[in-house]
VOGU-3710 file (C-alpha; in Angstrom, 3 decimals, decimal comma):
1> xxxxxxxxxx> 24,994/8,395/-18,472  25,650/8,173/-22,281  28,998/5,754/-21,455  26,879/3,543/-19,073  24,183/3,517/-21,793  26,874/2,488/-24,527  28,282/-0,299/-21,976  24,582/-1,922/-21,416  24,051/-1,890/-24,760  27,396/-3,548/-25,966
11> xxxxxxxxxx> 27,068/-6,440/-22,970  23,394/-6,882/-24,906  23,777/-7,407/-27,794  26,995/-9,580/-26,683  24,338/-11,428/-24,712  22,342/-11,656/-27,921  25,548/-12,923/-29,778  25,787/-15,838/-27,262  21,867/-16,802/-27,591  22,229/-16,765/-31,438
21> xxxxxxxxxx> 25,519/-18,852/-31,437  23,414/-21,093/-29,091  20,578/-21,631/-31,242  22,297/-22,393/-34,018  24,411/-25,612/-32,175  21,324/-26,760/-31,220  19,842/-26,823/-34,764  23,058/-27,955/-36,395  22,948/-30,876/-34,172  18,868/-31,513/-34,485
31> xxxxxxxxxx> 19,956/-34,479/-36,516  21,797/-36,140/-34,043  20,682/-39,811/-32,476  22,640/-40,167/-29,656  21,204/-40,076/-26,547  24,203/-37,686/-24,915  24,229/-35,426/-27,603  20,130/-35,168/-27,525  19,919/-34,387/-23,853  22,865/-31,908/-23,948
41> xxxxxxxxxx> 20,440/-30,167/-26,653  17,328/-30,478/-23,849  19,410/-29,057/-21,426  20,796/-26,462/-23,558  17,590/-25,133/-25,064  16,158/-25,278/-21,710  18,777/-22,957/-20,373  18,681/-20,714/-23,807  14,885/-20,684/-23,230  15,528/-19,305/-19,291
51> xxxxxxxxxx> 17,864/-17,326/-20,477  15,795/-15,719/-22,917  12,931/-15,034/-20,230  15,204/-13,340/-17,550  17,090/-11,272/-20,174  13,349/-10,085/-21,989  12,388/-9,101/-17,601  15,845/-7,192/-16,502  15,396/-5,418/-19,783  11,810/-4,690/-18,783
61> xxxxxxxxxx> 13,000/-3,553/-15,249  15,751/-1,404/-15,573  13,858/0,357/-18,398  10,968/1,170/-16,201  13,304/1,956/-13,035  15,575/4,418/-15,760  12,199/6,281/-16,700  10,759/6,240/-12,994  14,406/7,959/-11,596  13,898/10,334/-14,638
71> xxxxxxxxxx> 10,520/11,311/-13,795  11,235/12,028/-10,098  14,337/14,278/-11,182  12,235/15,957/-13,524  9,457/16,698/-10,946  11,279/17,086/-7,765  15,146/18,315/-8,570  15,792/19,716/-5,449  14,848/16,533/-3,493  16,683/14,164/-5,834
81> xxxxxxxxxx> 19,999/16,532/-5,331  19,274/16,783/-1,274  18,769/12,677/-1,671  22,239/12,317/-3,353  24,288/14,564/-1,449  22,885/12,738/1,905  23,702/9,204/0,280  27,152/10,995/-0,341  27,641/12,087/2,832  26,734/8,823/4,482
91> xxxxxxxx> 28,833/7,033/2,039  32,038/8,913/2,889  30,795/8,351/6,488  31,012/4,890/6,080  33,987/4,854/3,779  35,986/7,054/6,209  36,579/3,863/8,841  36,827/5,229/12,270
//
């Protein structure tokens, strides 16, 4: 869990890295009259701004589906290992090809 926690967190803040870098074209070129270069910078901050709003709700998301698994392992164990052995099982079912 701690791996998968280290690999969500590095393609974040690489995420992050990409937004930043973005915003800062589109100031260095705020100056800019011509009419491509001003609606590439529309498009683009459009796009950062969606960007920004569907990174902010998948981090919202998997957060509360990491504490809601958490809770139901915590208060039901046996259930949650029952659940994942019959997932297994069915799994290797389906992996097995006959």
């Amino acid at each position: 869990m701690a791996e998968q926690t280290d690999r969500s967190t590095a393609m974040g803040q690489e995420l992050q890295d990409i937004i930043r870098h973005a915003e800062a074209l589109l100031e260095a070129t705020s100056g800019e009259v011509d009419t491509r270069i001003r609606e590439a910078r529309e498009r683009l901050d459009a796009r950062l701004a969606e960007a920004k709003r569907k990174y902010q709700a998948a981090g919202e998301n998997f957060k509360e589906t990491v504490e809601a698994t958490d809770r139901f392992v915590r208060e039901k164990p046996y259930q949650a290992i029952g659940g994942f052995f019959l997932a297994g099982l069915l799994l290797g079912w389906f992996l097995r090809g006959k």
